[in-house]
TORLORO-20620 format. One record per atom (N, C-alpha, C): x negated, y negated, z negated; residue in three letters; atom name; residue number from 0. Coordinates in steps of 0.2 Angstrom, whole numbers. Layout:
# TORLORO-20620
xx/yy/zz/residu/atome/num
X/Y/Z/ala/CA/NUM
...
//
This chain:
# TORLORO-20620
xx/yy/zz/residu/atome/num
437/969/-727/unk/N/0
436/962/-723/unk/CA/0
440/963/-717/unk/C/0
444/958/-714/unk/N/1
449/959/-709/unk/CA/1
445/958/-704/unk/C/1
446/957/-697/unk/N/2
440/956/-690/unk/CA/2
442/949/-692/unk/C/2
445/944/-691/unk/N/3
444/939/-693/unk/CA/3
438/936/-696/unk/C/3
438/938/-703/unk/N/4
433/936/-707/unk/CA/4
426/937/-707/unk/C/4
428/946/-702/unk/N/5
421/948/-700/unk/CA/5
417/943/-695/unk/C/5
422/939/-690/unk/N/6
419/935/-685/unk/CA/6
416/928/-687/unk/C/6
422/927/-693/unk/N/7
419/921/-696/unk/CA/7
409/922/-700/unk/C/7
413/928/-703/unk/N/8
403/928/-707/unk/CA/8
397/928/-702/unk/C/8
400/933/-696/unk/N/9
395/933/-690/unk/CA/9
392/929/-688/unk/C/9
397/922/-688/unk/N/10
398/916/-683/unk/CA/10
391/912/-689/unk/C/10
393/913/-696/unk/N/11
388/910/-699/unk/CA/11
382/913/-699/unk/C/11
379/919/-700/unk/N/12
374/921/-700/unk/CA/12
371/921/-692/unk/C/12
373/919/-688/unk/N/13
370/920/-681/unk/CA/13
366/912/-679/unk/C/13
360/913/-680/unk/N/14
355/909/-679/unk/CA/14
357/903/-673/unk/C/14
360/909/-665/unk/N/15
361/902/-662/unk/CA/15
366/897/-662/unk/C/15
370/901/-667/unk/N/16
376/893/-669/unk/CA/16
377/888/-670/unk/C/16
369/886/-672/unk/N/17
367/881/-675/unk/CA/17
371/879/-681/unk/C/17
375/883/-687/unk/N/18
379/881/-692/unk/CA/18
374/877/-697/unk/C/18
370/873/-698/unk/N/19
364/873/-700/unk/CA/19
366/864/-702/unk/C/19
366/862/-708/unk/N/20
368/855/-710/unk/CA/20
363/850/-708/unk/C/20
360/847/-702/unk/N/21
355/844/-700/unk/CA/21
356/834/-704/unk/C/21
353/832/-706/unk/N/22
352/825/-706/unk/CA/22
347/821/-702/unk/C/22
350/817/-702/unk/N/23
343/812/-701/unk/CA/23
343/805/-705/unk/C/23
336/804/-708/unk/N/24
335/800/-713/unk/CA/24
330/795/-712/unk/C/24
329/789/-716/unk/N/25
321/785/-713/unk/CA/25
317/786/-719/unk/C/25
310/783/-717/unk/N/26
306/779/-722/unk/CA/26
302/785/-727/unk/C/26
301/782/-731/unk/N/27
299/784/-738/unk/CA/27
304/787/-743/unk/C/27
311/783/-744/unk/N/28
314/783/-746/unk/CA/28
320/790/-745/unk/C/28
320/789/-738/unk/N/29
324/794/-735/unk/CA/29
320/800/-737/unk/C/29
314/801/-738/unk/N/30
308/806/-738/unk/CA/30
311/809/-746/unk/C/30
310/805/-749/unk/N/31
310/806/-755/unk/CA/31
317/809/-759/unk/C/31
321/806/-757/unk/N/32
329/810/-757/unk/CA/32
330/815/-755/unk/C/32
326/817/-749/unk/N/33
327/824/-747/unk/CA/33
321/828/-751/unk/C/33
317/826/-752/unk/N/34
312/832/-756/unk/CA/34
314/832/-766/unk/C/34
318/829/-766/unk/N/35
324/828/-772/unk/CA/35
326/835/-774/unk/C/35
331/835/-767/unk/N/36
337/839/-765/unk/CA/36
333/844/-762/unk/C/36
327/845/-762/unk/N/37
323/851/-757/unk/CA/37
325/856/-753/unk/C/37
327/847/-747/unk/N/38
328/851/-740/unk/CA/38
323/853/-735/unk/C/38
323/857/-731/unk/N/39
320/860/-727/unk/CA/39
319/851/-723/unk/C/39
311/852/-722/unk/N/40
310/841/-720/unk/CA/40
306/840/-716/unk/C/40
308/838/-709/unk/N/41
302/838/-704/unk/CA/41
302/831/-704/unk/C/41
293/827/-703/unk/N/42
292/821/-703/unk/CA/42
293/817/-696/unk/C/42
295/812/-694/unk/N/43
293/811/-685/unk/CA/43
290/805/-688/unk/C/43
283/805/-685/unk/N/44
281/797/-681/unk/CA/44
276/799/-675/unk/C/44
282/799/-670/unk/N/45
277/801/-663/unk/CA/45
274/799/-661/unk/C/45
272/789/-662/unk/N/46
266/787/-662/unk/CA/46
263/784/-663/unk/C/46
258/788/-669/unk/N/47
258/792/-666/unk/CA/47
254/800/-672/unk/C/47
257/797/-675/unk/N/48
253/801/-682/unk/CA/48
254/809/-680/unk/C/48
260/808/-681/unk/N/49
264/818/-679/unk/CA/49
261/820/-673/unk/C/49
260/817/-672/unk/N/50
256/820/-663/unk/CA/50
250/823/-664/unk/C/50
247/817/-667/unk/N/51
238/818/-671/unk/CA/51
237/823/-672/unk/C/51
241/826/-679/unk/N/52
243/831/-683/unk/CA/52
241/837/-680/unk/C/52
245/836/-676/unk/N/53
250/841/-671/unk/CA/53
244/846/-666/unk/C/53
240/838/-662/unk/N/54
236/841/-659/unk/CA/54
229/843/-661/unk/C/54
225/841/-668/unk/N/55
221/843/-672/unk/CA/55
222/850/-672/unk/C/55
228/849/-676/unk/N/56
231/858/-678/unk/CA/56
227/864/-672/unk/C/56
232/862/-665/unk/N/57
231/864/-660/unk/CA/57
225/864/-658/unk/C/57
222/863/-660/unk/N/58
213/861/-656/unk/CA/58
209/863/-662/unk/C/58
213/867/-666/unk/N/59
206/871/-670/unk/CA/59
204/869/-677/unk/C/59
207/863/-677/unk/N/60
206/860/-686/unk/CA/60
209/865/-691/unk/C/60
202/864/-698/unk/N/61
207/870/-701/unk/CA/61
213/867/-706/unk/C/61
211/860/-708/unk/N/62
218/860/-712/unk/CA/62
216/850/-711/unk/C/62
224/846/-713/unk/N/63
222/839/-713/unk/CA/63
226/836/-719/unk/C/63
219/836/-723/unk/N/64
223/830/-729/unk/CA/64
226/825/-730/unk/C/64
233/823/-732/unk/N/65
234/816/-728/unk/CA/65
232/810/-735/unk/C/65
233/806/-735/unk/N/66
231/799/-742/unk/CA/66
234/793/-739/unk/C/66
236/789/-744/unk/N/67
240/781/-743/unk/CA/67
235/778/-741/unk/C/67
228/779/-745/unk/N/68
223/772/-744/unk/CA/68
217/775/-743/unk/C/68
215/770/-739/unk/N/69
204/773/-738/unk/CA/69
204/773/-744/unk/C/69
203/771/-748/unk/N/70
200/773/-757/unk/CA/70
200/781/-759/unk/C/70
208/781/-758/unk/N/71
208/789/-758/unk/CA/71
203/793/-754/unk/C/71
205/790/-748/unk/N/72
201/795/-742/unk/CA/72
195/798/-745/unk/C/72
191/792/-745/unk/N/73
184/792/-747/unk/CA/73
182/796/-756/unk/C/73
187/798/-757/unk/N/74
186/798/-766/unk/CA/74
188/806/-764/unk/C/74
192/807/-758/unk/N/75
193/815/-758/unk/CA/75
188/818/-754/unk/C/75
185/816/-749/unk/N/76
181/816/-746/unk/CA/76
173/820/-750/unk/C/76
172/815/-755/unk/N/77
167/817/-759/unk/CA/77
168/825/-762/unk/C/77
175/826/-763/unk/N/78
175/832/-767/unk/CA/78
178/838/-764/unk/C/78
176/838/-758/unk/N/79
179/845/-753/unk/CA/79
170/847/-752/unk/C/79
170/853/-753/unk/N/80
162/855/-750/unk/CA/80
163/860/-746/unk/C/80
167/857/-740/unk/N/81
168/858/-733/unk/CA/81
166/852/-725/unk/C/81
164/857/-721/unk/N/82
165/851/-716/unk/CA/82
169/847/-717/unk/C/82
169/840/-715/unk/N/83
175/836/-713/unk/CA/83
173/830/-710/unk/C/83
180/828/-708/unk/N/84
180/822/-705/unk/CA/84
183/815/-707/unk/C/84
183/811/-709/unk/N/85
187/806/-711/unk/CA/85
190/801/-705/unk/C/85
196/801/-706/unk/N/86
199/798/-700/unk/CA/86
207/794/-702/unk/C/86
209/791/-697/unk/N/87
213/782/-699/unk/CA/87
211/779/-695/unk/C/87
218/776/-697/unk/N/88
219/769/-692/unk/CA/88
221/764/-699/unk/C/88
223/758/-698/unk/N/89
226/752/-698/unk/CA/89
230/746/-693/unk/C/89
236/747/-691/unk/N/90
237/744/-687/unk/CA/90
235/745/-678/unk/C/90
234/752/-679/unk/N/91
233/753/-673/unk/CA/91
224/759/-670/unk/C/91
222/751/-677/unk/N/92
214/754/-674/unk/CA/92
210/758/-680/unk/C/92
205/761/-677/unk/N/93
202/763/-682/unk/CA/93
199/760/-687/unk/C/93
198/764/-692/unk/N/94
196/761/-700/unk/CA/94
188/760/-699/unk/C/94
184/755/-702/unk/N/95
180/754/-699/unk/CA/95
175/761/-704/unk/C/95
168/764/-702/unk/N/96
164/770/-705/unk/CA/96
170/775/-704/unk/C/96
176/776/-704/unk/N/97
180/784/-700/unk/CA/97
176/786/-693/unk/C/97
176/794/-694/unk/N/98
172/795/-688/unk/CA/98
179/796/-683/unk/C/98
186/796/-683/unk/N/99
189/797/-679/unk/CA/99
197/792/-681/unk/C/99
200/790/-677/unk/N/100
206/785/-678/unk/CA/100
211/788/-679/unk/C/100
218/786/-674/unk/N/101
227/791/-675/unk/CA/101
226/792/-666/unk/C/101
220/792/-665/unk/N/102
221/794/-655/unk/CA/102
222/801/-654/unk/C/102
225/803/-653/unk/N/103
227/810/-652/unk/CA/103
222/813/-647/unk/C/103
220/810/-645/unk/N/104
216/810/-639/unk/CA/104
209/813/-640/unk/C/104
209/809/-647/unk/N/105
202/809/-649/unk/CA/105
200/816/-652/unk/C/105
204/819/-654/unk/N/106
206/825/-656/unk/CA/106
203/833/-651/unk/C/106
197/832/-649/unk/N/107
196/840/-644/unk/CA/107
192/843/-650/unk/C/107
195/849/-646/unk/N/108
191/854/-650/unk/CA/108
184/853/-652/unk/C/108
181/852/-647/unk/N/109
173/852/-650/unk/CA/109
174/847/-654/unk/C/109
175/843/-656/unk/N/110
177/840/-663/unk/CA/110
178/841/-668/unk/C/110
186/844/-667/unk/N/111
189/847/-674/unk/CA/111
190/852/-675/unk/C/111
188/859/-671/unk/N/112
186/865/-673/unk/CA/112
184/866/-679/unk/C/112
188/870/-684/unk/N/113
184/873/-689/unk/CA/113
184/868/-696/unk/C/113
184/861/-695/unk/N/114
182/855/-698/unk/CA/114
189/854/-703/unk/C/114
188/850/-710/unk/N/115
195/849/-712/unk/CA/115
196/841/-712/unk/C/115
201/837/-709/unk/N/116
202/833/-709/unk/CA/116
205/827/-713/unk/C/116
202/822/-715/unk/N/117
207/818/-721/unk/CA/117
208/812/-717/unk/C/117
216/811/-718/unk/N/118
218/809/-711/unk/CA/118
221/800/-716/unk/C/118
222/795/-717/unk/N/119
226/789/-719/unk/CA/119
230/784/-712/unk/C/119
235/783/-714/unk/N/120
237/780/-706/unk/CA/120
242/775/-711/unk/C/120
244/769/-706/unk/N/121
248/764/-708/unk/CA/121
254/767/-710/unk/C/121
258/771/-708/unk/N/122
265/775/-708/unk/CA/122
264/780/-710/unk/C/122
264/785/-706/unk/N/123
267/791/-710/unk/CA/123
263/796/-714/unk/C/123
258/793/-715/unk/N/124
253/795/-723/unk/CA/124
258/794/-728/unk/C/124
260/788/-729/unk/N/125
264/786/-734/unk/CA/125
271/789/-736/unk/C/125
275/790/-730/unk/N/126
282/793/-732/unk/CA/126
280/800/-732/unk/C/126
274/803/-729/unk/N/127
273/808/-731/unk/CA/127
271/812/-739/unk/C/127
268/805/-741/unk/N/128
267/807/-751/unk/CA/128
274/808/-755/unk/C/128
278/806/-750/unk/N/129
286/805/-754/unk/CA/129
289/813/-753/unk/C/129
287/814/-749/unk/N/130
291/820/-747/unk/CA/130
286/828/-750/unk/C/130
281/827/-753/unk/N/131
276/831/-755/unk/CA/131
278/837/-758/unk/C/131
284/833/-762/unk/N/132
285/839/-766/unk/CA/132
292/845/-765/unk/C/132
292/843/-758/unk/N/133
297/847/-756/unk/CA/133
295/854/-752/unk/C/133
298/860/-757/unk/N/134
296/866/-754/unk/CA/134
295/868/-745/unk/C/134
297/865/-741/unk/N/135
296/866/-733/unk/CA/135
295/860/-732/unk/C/135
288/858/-728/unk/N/136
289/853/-726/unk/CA/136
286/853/-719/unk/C/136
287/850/-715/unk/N/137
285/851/-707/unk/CA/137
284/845/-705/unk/C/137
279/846/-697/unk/N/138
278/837/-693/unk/CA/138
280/840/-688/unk/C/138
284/834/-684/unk/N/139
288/834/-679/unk/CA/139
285/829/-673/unk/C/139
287/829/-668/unk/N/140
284/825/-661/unk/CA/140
286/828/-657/unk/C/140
285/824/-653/unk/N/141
288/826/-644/unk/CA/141
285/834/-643/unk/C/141
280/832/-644/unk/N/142
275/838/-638/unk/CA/142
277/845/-642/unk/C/142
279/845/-649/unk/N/143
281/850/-650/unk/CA/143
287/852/-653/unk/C/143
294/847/-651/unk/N/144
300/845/-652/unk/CA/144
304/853/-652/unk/C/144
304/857/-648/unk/N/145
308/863/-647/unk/CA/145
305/868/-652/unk/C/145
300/868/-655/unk/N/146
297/874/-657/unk/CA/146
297/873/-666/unk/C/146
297/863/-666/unk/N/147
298/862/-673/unk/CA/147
304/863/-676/unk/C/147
309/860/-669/unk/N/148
317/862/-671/unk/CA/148
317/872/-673/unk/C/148
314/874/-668/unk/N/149
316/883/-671/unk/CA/149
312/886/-677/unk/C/149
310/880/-679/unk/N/150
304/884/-682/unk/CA/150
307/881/-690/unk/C/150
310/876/-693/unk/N/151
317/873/-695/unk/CA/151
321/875/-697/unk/C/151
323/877/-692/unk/N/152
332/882/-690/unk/CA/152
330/890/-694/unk/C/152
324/893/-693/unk/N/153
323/897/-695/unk/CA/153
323/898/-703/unk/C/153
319/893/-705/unk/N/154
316/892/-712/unk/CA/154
324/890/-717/unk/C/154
326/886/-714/unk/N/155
334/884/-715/unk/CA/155
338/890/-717/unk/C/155
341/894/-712/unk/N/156
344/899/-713/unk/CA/156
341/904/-716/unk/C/156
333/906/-719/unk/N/157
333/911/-723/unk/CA/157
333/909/-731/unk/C/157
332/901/-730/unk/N/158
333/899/-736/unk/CA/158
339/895/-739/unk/C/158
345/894/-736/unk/N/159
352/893/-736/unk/CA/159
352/883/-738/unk/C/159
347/880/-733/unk/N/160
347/873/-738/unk/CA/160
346/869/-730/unk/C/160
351/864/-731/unk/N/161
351/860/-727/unk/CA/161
343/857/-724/unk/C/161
343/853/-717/unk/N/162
336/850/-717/unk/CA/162
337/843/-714/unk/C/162
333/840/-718/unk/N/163
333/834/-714/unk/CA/163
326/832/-711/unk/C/163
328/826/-708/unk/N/164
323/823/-702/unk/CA/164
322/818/-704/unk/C/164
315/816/-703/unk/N/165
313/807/-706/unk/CA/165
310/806/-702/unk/C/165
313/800/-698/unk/N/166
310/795/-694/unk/CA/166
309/792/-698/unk/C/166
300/790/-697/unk/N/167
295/786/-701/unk/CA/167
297/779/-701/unk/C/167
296/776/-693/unk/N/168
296/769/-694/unk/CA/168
289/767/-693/unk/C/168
290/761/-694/unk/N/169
284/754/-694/unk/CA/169
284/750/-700/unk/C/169
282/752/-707/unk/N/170
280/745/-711/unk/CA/170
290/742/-713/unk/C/170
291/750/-714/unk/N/171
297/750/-718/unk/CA/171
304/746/-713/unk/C/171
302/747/-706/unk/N/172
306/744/-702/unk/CA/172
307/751/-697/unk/C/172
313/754/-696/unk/N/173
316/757/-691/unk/CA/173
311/757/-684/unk/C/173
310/763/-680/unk/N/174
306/761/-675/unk/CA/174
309/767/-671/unk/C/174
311/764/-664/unk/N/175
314/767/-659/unk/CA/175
314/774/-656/unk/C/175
306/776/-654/unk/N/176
302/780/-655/unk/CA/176
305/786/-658/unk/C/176
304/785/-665/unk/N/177
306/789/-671/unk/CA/177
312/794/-673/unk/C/177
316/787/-670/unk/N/178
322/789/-668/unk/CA/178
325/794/-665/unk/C/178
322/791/-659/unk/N/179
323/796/-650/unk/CA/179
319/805/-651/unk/C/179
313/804/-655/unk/N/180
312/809/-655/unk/CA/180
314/815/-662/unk/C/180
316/810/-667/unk/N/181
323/814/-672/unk/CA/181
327/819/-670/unk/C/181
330/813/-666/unk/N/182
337/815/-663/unk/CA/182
335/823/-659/unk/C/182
332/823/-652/unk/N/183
329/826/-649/unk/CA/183
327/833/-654/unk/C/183
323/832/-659/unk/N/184
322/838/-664/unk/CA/184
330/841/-664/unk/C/184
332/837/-669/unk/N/185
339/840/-671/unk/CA/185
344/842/-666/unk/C/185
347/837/-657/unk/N/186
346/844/-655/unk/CA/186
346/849/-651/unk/C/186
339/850/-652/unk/N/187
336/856/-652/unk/CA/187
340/859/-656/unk/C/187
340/860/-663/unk/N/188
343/862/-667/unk/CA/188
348/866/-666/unk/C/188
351/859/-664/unk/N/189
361/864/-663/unk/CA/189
361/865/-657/unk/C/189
357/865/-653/unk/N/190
357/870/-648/unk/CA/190
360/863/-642/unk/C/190
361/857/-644/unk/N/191
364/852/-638/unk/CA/191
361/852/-632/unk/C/191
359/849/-626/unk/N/192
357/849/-621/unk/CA/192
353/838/-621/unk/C/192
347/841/-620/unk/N/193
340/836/-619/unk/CA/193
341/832/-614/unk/C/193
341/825/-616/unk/N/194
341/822/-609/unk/CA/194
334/821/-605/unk/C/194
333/820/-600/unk/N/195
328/819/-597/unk/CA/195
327/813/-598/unk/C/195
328/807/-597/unk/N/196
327/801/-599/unk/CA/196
322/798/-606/unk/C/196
320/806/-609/unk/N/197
316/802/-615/unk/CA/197
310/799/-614/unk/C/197
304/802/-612/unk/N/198
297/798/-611/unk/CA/198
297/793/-608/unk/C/198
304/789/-603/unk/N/199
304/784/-601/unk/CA/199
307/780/-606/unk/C/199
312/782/-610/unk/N/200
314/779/-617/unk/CA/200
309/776/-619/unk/C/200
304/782/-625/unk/N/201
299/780/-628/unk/CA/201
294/773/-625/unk/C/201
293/774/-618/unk/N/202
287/769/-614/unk/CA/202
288/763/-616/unk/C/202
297/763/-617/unk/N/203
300/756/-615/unk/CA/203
300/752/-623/unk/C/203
299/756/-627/unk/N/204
299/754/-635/unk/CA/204
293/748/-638/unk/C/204
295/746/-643/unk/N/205
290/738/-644/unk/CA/205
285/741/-645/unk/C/205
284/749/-651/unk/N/206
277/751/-652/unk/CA/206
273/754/-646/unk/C/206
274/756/-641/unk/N/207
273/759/-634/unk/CA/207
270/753/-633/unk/C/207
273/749/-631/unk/N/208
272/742/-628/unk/CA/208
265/740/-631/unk/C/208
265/739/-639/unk/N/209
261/736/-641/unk/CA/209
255/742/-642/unk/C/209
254/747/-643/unk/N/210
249/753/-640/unk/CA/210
247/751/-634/unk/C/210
249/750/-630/unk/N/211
247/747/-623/unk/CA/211
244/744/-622/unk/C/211
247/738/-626/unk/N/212
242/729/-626/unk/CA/212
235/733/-626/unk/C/212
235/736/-635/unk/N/213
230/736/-637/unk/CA/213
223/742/-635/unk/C/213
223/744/-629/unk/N/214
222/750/-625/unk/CA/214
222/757/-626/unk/C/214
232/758/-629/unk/N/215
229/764/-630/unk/CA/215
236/768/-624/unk/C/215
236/765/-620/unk/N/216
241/766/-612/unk/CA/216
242/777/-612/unk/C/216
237/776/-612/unk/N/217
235/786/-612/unk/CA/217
238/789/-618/unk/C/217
236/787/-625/unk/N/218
240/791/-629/unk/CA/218
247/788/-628/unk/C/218
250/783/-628/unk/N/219
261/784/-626/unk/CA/219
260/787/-623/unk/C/219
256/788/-614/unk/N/220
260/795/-612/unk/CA/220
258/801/-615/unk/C/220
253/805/-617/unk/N/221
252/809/-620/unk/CA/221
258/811/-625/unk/C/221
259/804/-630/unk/N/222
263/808/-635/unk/CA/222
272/808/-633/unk/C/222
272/805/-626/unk/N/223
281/803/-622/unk/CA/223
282/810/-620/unk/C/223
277/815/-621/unk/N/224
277/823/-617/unk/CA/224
280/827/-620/unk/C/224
285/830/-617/unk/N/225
291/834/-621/unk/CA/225
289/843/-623/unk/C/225
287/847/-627/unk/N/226
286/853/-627/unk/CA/226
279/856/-625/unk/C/226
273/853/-626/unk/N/227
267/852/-621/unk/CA/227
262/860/-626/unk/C/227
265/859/-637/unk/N/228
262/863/-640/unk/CA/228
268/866/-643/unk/C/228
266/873/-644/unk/N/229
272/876/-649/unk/CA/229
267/876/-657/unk/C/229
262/873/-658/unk/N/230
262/872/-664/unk/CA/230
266/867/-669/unk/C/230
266/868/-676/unk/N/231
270/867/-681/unk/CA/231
267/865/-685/unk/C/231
264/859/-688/unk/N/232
261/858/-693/unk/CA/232
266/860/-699/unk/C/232
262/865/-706/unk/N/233
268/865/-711/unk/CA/233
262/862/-717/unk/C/233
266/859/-723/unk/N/234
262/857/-729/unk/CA/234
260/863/-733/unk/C/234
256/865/-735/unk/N/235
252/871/-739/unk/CA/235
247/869/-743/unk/C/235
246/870/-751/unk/N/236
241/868/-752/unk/CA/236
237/861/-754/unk/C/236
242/858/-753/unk/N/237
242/851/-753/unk/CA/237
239/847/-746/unk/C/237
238/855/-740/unk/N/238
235/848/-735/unk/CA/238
240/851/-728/unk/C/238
242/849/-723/unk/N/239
246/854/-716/unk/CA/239
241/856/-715/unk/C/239
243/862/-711/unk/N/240
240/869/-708/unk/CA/240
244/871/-703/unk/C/240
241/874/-697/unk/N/241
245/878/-693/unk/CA/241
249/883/-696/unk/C/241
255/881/-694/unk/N/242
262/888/-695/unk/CA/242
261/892/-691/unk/C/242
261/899/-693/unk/N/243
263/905/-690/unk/CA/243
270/903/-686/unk/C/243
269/905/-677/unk/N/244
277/906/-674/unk/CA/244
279/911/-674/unk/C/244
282/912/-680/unk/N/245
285/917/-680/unk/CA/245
293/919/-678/unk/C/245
294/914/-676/unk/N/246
305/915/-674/unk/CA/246
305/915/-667/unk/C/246
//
């Protein structure tokens, strides 16, 4: 092998070069195309599902079911003979007999310690069904943006396969949010430089705005904080689970 070539294979094999084919995709649909193609898949809906996830994880939950519909919820619920907790929104608020909503807030330890979660939400419960069957899957969000990116990038490069990002959205519509915090994952990713302007991004977004209306002011800023956990929800099992940070 001449040094040339040597530098070239180096350049590929070396983690922080980011050589890594990152996309970014939306919805259900975008979900399901990659877990087709069985790319490494990290989900964004910062808010505020992925955050939820995120901070459960962190706060000691042992794993979180996700489901399309209270039916399901309720019909899984029955058949776990484990603690748990059934939890959802619609539209923001909680489902009416869930002992917990999508507040991330509401999520402390003395609550979800220990406990298994079955989680239903208007978004990204859904695009998440789509993507189920993809060998790696991840949740993504602000608070854990840097660590999901490395944690990706890792999984990626030992498994030689492209990853994409799905911004969830709103009810099959594009949501800004989603977006900003994608972007921001991915790059992490290639190693680009963060602007500082995001959490005032986020505030300024219609969903931000309308979480506000509807009094949930404290979770946008909670979920507008950039690198706050290095946890990494991964899909296991059929339910997420805290990943080992191991990169």
């Amino acid at each position: 092998m001449s040094s040339k070539q040597g530098k070239e294979q180096n350049k590929k094999s070396n983690p922080q070069n980011g050589n890594i084919k990152v996309n970014l995709a939306f919805g259900a649909q975008g979900a399901l195309k990659a877990a087709q193609k069985n790319h490494i898949i990290i989900l964004v809906d910062t808010l505020r599902a992925s955050t939820t996830i995120t901070t459960a994880l962190d706060n000691g939950a042992k794993k979180i079911f996700t489901t399309t519909t209270v039916e399901e919820a309720k019909k899984l619920a029955k058949q776990i003979k484990e603690k748990i907790i059934l939890a959802g929104e619609r539209h923001g608020f909680r489902i009416q007999g869930f002992q917990l909503g999508n507040s991330p807030l509401e999520y402390d330890s003395k609550i979800v310690k220990g406990k298994v979660i079955i989680l239903t939400t208007t978004n990204l419960t859904r695009v998440a069904k789509s993507a189920h069957n993809s060998s790696h899957l991840f949740i993504g969000c602000l608070i854990n943006a840097k660590s999901a990116a490395q944690k990706a990038k890792k999984t990626a490069l030992e498994a030689g396969k492209p990853i994409s990002i799905i911004h969830v959205g709103k009810l099959e519509q594009k949501a800004p949010e989603d977006y900003i915090a994608a972007q921001t994952i991915k790059n992490y990713i290639q190693n680009k430089t963060i602007p500082q302007s995001i959490p005032q991004k986020i505030l300024k977004t219609p969903n931000a705005q309308y979480l506000t209306k509807i009094g949930f002011q404290r979770d946008v800023q909670y979920c507008s904080k950039l690198n706050t956990t290095t946890t990494v929800p991964i899909y296991k099992n059929r339910a997420f689970q805290k990943s080992k940070t191991n990169y």
